[in-house]
N, C-alpha and C positions, 0 to 999 in steps of 0.2 A: 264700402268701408266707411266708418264714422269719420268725418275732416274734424280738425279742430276746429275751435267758431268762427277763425279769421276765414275759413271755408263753407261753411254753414252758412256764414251768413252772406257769401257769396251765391251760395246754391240757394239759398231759402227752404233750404231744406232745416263709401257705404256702402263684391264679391264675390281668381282661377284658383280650388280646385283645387283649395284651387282644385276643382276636377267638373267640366262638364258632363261627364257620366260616369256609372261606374265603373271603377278602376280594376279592369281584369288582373290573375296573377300573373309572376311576371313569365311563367312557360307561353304567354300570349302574346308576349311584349313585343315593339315595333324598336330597332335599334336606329340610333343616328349613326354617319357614318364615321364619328369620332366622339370619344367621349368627352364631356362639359365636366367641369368644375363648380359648385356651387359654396360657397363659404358659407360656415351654417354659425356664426356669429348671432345671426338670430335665433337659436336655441336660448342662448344664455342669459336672454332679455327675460326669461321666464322661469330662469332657476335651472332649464334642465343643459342636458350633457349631449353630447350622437350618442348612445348608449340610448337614451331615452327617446331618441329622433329610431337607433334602431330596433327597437321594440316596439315602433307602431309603423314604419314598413312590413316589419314580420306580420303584426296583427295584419296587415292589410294583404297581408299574403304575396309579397315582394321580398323575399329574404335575400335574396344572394348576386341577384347581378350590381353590384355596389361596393366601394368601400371609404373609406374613410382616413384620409389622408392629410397630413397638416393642418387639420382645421376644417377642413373642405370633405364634400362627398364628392365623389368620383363617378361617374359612369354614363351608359350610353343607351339604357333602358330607359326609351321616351317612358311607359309609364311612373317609372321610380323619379322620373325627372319632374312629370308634373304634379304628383302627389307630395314630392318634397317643395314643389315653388304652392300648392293648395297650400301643407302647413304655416309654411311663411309668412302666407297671406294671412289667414288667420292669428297668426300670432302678432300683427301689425294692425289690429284691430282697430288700436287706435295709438297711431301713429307720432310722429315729430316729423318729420325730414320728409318722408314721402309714402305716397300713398298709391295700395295697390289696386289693383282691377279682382273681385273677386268673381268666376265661372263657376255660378249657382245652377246644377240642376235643380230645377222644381215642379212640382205637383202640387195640380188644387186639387179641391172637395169634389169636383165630379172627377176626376181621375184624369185629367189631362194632361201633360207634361212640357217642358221646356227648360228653355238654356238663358239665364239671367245674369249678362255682364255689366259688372256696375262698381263706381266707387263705394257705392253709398248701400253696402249690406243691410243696415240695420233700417233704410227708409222702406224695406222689403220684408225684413224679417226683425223685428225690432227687439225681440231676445235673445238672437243671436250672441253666442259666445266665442270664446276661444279654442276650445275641444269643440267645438263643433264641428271641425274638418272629419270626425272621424262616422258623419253621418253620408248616408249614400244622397238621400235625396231632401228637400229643404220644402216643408206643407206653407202656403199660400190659401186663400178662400176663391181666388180667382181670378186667372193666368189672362185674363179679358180686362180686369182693372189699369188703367190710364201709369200708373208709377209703376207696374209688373209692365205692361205692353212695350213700354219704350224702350227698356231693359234688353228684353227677348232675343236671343238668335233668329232669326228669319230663314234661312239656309240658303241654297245654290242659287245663287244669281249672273252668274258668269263673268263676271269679274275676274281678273288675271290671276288676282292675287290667292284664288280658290285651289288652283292646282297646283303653285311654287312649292318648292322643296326650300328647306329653311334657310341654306345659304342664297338662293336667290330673293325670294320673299325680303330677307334681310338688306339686300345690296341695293335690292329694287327701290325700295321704301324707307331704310334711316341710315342716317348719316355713321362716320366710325364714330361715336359716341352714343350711337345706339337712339338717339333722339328721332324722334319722324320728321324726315323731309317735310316740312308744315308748308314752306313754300311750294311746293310741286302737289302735298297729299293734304293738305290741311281737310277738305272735308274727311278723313276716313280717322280724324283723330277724336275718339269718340265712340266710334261708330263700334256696336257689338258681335257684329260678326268680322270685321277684321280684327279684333283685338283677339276672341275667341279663338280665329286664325293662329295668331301670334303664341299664343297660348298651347296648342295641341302642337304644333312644333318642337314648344318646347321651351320654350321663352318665357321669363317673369316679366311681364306688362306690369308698367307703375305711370303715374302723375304724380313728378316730381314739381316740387314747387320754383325751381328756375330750371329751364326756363317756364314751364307750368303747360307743358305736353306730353303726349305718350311715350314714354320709353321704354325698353325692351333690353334684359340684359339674360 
């Protein structure tokens, strides 16, 4: 995701999915074992309605395990969950307050494929827009370039945190304000396959700017 410059020029230098692959219908779907509440306040940052949030789950072939209540969507279809935290992300493009982790599936020119979590969408994909969540996979010239490679999902390395289920992952790893235990996990703040982690659970991974680590809500 794009920072503002007071981040730019931090980084010297930008995108969950939001969705690491693509997003089956939801007769596929993986349930949590209670449903999450998501405020969808950021629909309205762009003009639209849930109305217009539910006519691109339908497009996406997620019509019915969902609803929409006070403000909030409702439900406990991890996929509906993480296709509404993708939206989000992209419509946070560029930011104020906080910035999210976008889970870029990608493909280069020779056909090879991968999983790109990153602030910094547009140092990957540099016309990257806002309807662009509504694409399956994200073209690169090659998945082997130094700013793609860092990015990357790596996958199974045995790590604890690969097999938790979301309430432990959770308890394990951040605090109740959802911030990362920095003190006990500080390296894994960053790092793209635990955030990806964090993410396929079910969780909106952001870098907010206080205290300026990963957070998980």
């Amino acid at each position: 995701m794009f920072r503002l410059l007071s981040h730019y020029a931090r980084t010297t230098a930008v995108l969950l999915a939001l969705g690491a692959l693509p997003i089956p219908g939801s007769a596929m779907a993986e349930a949590l074992p209670n449903p999450i509440s998501i405020p969808l306040d950021f629909v309205e940052t762009i003009r639209e309605t849930p109305d217009w949030l539910a006519a691109e789950l339908k497009a996406r072939n997620l019509p019915g395990a969902w609803t929409v209540e006070n403000g909030s969507l409702v439900t406990a279809d991890l996929d509906v969950i993480k296709y509404v935290h993708r939206i989000e992300a992209f419509i946070a493009l560029d930011p104020a307050d906080e910035y999210a982790y976008f889970v870029l599936p990608l493909v280069d020119q020779s056909g090879a494929t991968g999983t790109c979590v990153t602030l910094y969408p547009r140092d990957i994909l540099p016309k990257l827009g806002t309807l662009d969540f509504r694409l399956e996979r994200y073209q690169v010239p090659d998945l082997a370039a130094e700013e793609v490679r860092k990015c990357l999902v790596k996958g199974p390395s045995g790590l604890p945190y690969e097999t938790m289920d979301r309430a432990t992952f959770r308890a394990t790893y951040f605090r109740d304000s959802g911030d990362l235990d920095a003190m006990r996990y500080e390296a894994l703040d960053g790092d793209p396959d635990f955030i990806n982690k964090a993410y396929e659970l079910g969780y909106y991974p952001i870098e907010a700017d206080d205290p300026g680590i990963l957070r998980i809500r």
